[in-house]
KEVOKOL-583565 format. One line per field, with one value per residue (C-alpha): x, y, z. Coordinates in steps of 0.001 Angstrom, whole numbers, plus 500000, padded with zeros to 6 digits. Each point is the difference from the previous one (the first is absolute). Layout:
BEGIN
u (X/...) $
v (Y/...) $
w (Z/...) $
END
This chain:
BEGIN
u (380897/502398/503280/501678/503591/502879/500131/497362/496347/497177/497288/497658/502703/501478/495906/500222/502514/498962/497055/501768/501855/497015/497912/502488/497548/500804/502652/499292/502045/497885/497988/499560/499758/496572/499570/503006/499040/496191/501867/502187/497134/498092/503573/500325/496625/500451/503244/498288/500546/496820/500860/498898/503171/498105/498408/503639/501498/496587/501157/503701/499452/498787/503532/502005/498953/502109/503121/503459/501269/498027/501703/502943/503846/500288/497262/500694/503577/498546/498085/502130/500038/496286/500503/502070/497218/497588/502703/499409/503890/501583/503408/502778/501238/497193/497843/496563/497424/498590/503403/499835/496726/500862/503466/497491/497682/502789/501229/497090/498875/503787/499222/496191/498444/496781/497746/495865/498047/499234/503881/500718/497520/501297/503560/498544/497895/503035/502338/497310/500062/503414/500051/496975/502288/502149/501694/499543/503439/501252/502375/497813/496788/497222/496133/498266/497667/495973/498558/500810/498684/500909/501308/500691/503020/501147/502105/499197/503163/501830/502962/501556/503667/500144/499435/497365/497362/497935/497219/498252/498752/502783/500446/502457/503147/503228/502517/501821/496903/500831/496995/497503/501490/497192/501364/496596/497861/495897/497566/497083/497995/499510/503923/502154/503358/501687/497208/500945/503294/501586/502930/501422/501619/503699/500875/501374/503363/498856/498337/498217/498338/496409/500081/497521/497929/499627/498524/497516/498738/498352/500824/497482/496904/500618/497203/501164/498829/501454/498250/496612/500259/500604/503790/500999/503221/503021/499083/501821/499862/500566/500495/496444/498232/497692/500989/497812/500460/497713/496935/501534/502944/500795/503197/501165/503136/502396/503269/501616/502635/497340/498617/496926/497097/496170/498528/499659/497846/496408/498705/500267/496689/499813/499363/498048/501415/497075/498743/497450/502360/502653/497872/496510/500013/498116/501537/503222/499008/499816/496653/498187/501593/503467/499355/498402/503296/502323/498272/499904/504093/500337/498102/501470/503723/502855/501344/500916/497275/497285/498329/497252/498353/501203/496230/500153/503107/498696/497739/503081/502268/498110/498986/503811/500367/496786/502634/502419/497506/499784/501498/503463/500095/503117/501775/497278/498598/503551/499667/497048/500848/503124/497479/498027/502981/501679/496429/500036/503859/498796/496735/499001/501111/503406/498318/497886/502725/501179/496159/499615/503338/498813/496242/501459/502232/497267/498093/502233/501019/496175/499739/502666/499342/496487/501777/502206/496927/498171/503298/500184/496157/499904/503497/498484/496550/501584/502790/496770/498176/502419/501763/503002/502016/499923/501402/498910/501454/501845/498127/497137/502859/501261/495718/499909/503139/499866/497676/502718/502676/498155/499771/503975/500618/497790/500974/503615/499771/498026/502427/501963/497636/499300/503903/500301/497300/501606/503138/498459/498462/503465/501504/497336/500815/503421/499679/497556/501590/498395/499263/498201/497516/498011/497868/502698/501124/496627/499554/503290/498796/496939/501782/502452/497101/498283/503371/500317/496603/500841/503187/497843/497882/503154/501189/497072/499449/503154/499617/496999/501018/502909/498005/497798/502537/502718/497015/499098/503770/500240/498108/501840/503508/501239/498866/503807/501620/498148/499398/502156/500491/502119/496587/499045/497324/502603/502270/503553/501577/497782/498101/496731/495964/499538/497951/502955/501928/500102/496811/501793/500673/497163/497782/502276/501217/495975/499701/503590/497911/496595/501907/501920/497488/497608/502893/500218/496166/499648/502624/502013/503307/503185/501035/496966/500323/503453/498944/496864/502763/502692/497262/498823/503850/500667/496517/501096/503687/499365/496851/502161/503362/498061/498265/502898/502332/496669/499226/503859/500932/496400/498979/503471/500304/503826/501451/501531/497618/497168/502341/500292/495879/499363/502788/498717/496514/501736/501794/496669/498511/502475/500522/496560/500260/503279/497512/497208/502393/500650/503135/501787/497131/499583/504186/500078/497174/500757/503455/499659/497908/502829/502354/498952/499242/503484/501485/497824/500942/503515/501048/500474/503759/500560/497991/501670/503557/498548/500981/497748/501622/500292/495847/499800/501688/498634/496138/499868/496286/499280/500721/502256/496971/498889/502282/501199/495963/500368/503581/499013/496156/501918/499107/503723/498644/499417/501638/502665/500204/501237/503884/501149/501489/496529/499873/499397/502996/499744/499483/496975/498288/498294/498496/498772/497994/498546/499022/496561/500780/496739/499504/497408/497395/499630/503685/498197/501300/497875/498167/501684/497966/501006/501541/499700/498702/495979/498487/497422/500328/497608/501336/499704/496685/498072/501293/498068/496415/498555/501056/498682/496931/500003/501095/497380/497287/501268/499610/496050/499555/501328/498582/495986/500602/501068/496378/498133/500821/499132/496377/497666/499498/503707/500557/498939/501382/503609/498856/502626/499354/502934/498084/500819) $
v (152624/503092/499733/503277/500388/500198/503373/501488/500596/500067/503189/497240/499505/503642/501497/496898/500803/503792/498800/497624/502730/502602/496880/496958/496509/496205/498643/499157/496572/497246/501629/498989/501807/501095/501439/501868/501521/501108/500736/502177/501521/501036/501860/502132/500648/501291/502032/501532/497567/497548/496787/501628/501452/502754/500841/500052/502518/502024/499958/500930/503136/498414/497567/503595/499839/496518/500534/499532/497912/497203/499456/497908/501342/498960/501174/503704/499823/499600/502456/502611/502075/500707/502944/502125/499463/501667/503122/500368/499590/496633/499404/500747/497061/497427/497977/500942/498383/498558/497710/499166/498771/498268/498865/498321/498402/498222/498890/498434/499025/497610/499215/498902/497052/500796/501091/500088/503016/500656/500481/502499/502178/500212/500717/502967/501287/499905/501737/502809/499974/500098/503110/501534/499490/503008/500847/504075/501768/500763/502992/501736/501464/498662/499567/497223/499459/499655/500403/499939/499923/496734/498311/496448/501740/502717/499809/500672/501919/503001/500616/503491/499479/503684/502960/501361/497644/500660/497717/500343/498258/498060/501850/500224/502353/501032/497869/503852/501458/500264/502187/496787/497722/497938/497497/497910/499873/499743/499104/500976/502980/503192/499339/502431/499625/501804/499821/500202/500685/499247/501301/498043/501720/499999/497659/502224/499683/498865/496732/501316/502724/499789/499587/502300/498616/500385/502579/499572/501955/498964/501434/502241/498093/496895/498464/499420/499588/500224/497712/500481/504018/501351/500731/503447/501069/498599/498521/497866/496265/497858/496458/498377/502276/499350/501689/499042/500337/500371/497807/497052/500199/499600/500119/500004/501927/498035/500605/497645/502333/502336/500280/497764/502492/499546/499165/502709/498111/501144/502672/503989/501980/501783/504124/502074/502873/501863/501383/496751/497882/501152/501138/499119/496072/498270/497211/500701/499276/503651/501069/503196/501819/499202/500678/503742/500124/499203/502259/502857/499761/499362/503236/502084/498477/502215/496892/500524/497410/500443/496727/500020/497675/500235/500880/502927/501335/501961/502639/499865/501113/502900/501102/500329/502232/502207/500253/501993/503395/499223/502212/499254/496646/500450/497095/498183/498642/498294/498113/498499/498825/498877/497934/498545/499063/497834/498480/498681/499013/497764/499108/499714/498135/501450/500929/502519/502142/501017/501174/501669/502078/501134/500614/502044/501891/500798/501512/502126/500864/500807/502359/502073/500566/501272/502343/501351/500640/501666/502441/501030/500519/502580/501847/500738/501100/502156/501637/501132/500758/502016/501450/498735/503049/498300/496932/497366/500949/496934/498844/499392/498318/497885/498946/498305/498669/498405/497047/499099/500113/497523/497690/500526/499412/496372/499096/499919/497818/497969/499248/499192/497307/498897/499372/497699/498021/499605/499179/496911/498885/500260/498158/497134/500309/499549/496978/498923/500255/502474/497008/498161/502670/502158/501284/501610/501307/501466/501373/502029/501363/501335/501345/501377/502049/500850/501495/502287/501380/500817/501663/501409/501896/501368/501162/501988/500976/501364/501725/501798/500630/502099/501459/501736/501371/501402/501766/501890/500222/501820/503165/500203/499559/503313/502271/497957/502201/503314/500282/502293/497848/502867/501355/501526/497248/497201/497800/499247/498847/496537/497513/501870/498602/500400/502731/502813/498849/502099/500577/498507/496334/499616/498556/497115/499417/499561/497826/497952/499742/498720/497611/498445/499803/497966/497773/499765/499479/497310/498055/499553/498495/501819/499507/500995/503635/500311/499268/502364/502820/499207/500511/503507/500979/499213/502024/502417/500661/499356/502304/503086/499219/500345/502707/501549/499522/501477/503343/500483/502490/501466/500647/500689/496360/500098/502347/499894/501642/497517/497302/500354/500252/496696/498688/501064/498583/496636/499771/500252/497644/497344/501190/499012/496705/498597/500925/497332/497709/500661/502281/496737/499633/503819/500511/497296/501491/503354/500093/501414/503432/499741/500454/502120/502030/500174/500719/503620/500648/499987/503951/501397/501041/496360/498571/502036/498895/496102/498229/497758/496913/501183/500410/496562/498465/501872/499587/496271/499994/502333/498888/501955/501445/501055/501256/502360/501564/500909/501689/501432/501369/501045/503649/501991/503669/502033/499902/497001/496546/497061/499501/497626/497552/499072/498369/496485/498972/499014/496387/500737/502430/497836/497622/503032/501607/496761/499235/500543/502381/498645/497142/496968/499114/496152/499738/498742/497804/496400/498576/497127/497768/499235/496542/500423/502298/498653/501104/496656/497326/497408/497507/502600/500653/502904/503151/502415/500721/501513/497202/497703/501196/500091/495842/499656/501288/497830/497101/500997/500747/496102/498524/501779/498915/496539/499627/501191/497384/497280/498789/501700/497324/499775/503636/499771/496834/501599/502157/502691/503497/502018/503136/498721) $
w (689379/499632/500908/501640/499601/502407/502026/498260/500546/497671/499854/502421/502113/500370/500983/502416/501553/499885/502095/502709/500753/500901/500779/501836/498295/500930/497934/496517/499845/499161/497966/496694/496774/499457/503798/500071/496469/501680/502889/498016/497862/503731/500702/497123/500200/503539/498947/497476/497068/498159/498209/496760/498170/498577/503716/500886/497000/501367/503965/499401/501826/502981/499925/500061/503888/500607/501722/497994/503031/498861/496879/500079/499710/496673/498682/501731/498526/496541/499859/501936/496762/500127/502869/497697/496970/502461/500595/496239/498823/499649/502145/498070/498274/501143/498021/498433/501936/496747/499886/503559/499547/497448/501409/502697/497705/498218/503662/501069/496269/500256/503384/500799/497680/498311/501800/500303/498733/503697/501280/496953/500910/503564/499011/497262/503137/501947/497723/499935/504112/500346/497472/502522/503250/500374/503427/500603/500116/503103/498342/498062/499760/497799/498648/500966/496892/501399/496798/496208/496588/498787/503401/498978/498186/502011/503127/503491/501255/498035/501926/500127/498847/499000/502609/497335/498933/497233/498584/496197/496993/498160/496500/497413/500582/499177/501659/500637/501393/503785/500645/499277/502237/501893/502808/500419/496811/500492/497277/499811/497723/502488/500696/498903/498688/502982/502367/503571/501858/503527/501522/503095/503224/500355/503288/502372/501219/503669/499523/503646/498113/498437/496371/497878/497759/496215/497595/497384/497154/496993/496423/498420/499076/501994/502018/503297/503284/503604/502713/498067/499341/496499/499944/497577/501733/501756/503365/502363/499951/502738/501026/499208/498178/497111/496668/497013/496480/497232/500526/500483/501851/503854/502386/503429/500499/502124/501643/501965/500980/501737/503589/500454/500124/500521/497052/497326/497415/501163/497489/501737/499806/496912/500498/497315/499263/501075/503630/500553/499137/502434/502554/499933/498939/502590/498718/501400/503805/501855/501637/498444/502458/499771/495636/501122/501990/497327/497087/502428/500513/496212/499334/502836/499353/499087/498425/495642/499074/497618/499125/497197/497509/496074/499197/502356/498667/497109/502808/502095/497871/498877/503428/500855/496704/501684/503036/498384/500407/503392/502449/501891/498041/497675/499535/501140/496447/499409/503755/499075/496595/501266/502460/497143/498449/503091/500393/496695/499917/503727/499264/496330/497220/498413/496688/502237/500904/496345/499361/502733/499166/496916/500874/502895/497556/497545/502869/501385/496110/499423/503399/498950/496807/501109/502217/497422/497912/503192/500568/495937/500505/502688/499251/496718/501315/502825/497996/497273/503004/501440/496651/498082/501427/503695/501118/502362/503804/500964/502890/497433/497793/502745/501084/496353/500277/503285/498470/497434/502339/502092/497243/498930/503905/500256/496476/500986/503242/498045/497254/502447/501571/496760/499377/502582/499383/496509/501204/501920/496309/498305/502615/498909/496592/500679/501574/497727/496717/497553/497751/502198/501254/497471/503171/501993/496738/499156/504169/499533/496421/502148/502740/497658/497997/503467/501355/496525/500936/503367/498528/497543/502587/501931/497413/499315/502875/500228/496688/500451/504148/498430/496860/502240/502181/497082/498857/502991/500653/496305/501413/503442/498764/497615/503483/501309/497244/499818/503751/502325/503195/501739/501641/503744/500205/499194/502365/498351/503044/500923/498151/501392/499008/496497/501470/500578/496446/497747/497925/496480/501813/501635/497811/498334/503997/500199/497441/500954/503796/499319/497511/503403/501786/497845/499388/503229/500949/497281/501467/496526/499712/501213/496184/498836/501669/498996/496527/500087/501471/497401/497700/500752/500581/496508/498454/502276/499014/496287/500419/501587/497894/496930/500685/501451/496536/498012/501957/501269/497490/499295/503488/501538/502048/498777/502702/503304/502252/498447/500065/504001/500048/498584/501916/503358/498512/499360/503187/501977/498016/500283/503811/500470/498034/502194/503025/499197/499379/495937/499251/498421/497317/499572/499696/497132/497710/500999/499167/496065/501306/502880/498292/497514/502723/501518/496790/499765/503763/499124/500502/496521/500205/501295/496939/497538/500681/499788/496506/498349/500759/503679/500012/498151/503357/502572/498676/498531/500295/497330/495980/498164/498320/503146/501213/496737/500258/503551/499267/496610/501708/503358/500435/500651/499416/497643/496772/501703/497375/501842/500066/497296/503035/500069/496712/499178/498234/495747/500446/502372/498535/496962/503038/501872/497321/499466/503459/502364/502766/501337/502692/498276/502557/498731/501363/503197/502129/499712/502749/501741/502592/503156/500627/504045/503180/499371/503136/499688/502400/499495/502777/502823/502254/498634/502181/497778/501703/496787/498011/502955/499280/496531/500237/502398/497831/497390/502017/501098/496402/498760/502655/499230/496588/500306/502177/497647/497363/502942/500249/501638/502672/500613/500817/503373/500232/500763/502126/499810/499564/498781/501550/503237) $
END
């Protein structure tokens, strides 16, 4: 017969009275030995428990459901070390739970007499129970453990001591290495080392308020899911929902702190990213009526959605390139990329997005490079067809160019797009570590490379925009110099229609004109223009100074009553320019014909009686070696040599003679892109009818091919016709 000891209870005893307390039995007294043991035995076996010990190592899960309040006060007092063991760090100055444990065998080893076979297994089981009874916190949140890899030795709660949580596969690190901190460690093989983080709410200040629930987000290549559905990007979590990890791994989130809310655990629809799966599933409970209903809104809505399948991307993609031709479109290619791209940053997985950056990239690269070829193609057929000795007019200049200033227009907002979706992937990274994430690493490499090719074909465009332009420019410019603007036909007093100027402005006003306007009709960037105008400015004031210095002497340029022509010529041109809203521009890369200009307007008794240091001051835009060949070519009469006032003093004269007079035309200024002013909103209805109907085209054309790869019996099954 086993003897018990004083105030405690053996493993029979404890399940017994674990079961008079759900189910009240007679009293036991009187009983002897052998019937209370069966007695016992029917207990555990109704608690859960068999008399076999290995049956009762195998059904330690099931004991995890016995209440803690049935243990005695002792017992909970020794073990009250066991809650911080399941927050993952040990209180501060307590005991391992290995020496507690043993602390407690060595108690009841001096205590208890030898006992049978029987009563040692119970207390072994019981040690394991008491480990397996946890109380929940009632300050924090935590993850109530449903199921594991190896569960016998994992625990149940992981308590959030930290206000970020982050679980992963235990691995060797640097003690230094705050980046690979893990608070709850899970092993199993499709774990990664930093697998899966959570970031609790702050509490507000009034306790009255609602408090908002966690966030989410799994590292790069984690397996994750969120109440059943794949889980790619950060989502909310809330009190009771399911988050697994890997293939074995289950949790409820918990938080005691929290509202009490319906329960959140039951697995959400999942949607496909394509138009049956949204909208046509007669799975998800709507008649064939009310699914007609909802694709008919989707097509018709002015909402900025595109929703597609990744094997339908390919054909959508390159219809939206076949969009830029069409009519009134403009910026309408970079909308709907910008589309594809917040489709796949919601509803595919994040390794999508970086792919479909750079396969968007290459095809926009590919479509202008065609259309450079196309322009250097026809220029060269119509200049042979028309003779070498004529030039393009520029309204046939400004047709070839309008399809490359589409493309500059659409590859700029789309850089931009592309920029913040980047943005959002370095932000990952950074929370991430760099060392713990070769994926994110190798998704920012591919944006990176896809955001060089979209610089690539601005730049180009830009090049060849302006190429084209300077070289119908080059024929209308020397008629500013030669040309007598003092005419009957002329109007000197108003900034008239390029119509009543002068003859000699008229056609580089033309060319300045139809340049505006199909900046303007392409819809390019405000910086963009200015950039295009600085541009021609500078060809076209190193293009007249040049030519100015060369034929000054030789063709009589250097004298006062030219000198006032070409001024008057100037001062329409630049009148004209501050009109449409470009006089700054036109005043900066003006200024060296300007000025060179002033200086031979200056009467010729005046500019005789000026010193050469005097000129030096007064006309700071011209070199000194510029300035000594307009003085020394300057036309005073008739057998008249300059003064020797007008001199370059000793020390100057070695640099002059060594100096270009000339202005170098690779002095450009470089092309800058535009940080801001993007006239793309992709989080605002569609106001734009044209691109309406562009979207809405799109939308017919997904939603006929993503039929078509159905069966043939399901078709009809649907029964929506996007005709209709």
């Amino acid at each position: 017969m086993v003897k018990s000891l004083p105030g405690k209870m053996t493993m029979g005893q404890t399940l017994t009275h674990h079961t008079s307390l759900l189910f009240p039995s007679p009293s036991l007294t009187g009983i002897n030995s052998q019937t209370r043991r069966q007695q016992s035995r029917r207990s555990r076996a109704a608690s859960g428990g068999h008399v076999a010990p290995k049956e009762r190592a195998d059904n330690l899960s099931l004991r995890r459901s016995i209440s803690e309040m049935n243990l005695s006060t002792k017992r909970r007092k020794d073990r009250k070390g066991v809650l911080s063991m399941a927050a993952g760090e040990p209180a501060e100055g307590s005991p391992s739970e290995e020496s507690r444990l043993k602390a407690a065998e060595d108690a009841e080893g001096r205590s208890a007499p030898p006992a049978s076979e029987e009563e040692a297994v119970d207390v072994t089981s019981l040690e394991q129970l008491t480990q397996c009874l946890i109380q929940p916190p009632s300050e924090h949140p935590y993850f109530l453990q449903l199921l594991g890899y190896n569960e016998k030795q994992e625990f149940v709660i992981h308590v959030m001591t930290r206000r970020r949580h982050i679980f992963g596969r235990p691995e060797r690190r640097q003690a230094s290495d705050q980046s690979s901190y893990v608070d709850t460690f899970l092993s199993a093989p499709d774990i990664l080392p930093r697998h899966c983080c959570v970031v609790s709410s702050v509490p507000p200040a009034d306790p009255s308020q609602p408090r908002g629930s966690a966030m989410v987000r799994p590292f790069r290549g984690a397996s994750i899911t969120h109440n059943g559905a794949p889980l790619h990007r950060q989502v909310e979590l809330a009190p009771g929902d399911l988050l697994g990890m890997g293939q074995h791994f289950l949790f409820m989130y918990k938080d005691p702190r929290a509202t009490a809310a319906p329960p959140a655990w039951l697995p959400k629809a999942w949607v496909s990213p394509g138009l049956v799966g949204a909208l046509a599933c007669q799975a998800c409970g709507r008649s064939l009526q009310e699914r007609q209903e909802a694709f008919r809104a989707y097509l018709k809505s002015r909402e900025p959605q595109l929703r597609y399948r990744p094997q339908e991307q390919e054909a959508l993609l390159a219809e939206i390139v076949r969009l830029q031709e069409a009519p009134g479109c403009k910026l309408g290619p970079a909308f709907l990329f910008g589309l594809c791209l917040e489709h796949a940053a919601r509803e595919l997985e994040p390794g999508h997005l970086p792919r479909l950056i750079a396969r968007i990239a290459q095809l926009v690269k590919e479509a202008v490079w065609e259309k450079i070829k196309e322009i250097g193609d026809r220029q060269s057929e119509n200049q042979q067809d028309k003779g070498e000795s004529r030039n393009l007019s520029v309204e046939e200049v400004a047709a070839d160019l309008r399809p490359l200033m589409l493309w500059m227009a659409n590859s700029m907002e789309l850089l931009n797009l592309v920029q913040k979706r980047v943005l959002d992937i370095e932000k990952d990274l950074d929370l991430e570590g760099v060392s713990h994430n070769a994926l994110l690493s190798s998704d920012l490499e591919t944006c990176d490379e896809a955001m060089a090719v979209l610089d690539e074909v601005i730049m180009s465009t830009f090049q060849q925009s302006v190429y084209y332009l300077t070289k119908t420019l080059y024929s209308a410019l020397p008629a500013l110099l030669d040309s007598n603007p003092f005419t009957a036909t002329a109007d000197l007093f108003h900034v008239p229609e390029i119509s009543s100027m002068p003859e000699g402005i008229r056609g580089t006003l033309a060319i300045y004109q139809a340049t505006l306007e199909l900046t303007r009709d392409c819809d390019l960037h405000p910086d963009l223009v200015s950039q295009t105008f600085g541009y021609l400015f500078f060809f076209s004031n190193a293009s007249l100074f040049n030519t100015l210095m060369e034929r000054g002497s030789s063709q009589s340029l250097f004298l006062w009553a030219k000198a006032v022509q070409i001024r008057t010529n100037l001062d329409l041109v630049l009148d004209w320019l501050q009109g449409v809203g470009l006089g700054d521009i036109a005043a900066e890369f003006f200024r060296k014909l300007s000025t060179t200009a002033n200086l031979l307007c200056v009467p010729k008794t005046s500019l005789l009686q000026a010193s050469w240091s005097r000129l030096r001051n007064d006309y700071p835009a011209l070199t000194p070696a510029q300035l000594q060949h307009v003085l020394s070519n300057y036309q005073l009469g008739p057998g008249r040599v300059p003064p020797d006032s007008w001199q370059p003093p000793e020390k100057e004269r070695d640099e002059i003679a060594h100096s270009d007079i000339f202005e170098s035309f690779t002095d450009h200024p470089p092309l800058i892109l535009p940080c801001d002013g993007f006239r793309l909103r992709l989080s605002e209805p569609v106001s734009d009818d044209t691109l309406h109907r562009q979207l809405v085209r799109l939308r017919r054309f997904l939603w006929e091919l993503e039929r078509e790869s159905l069966p043939a019996n399901q078709r009809a099954a649907y029964g929506l016709d996007p005709s209709q």
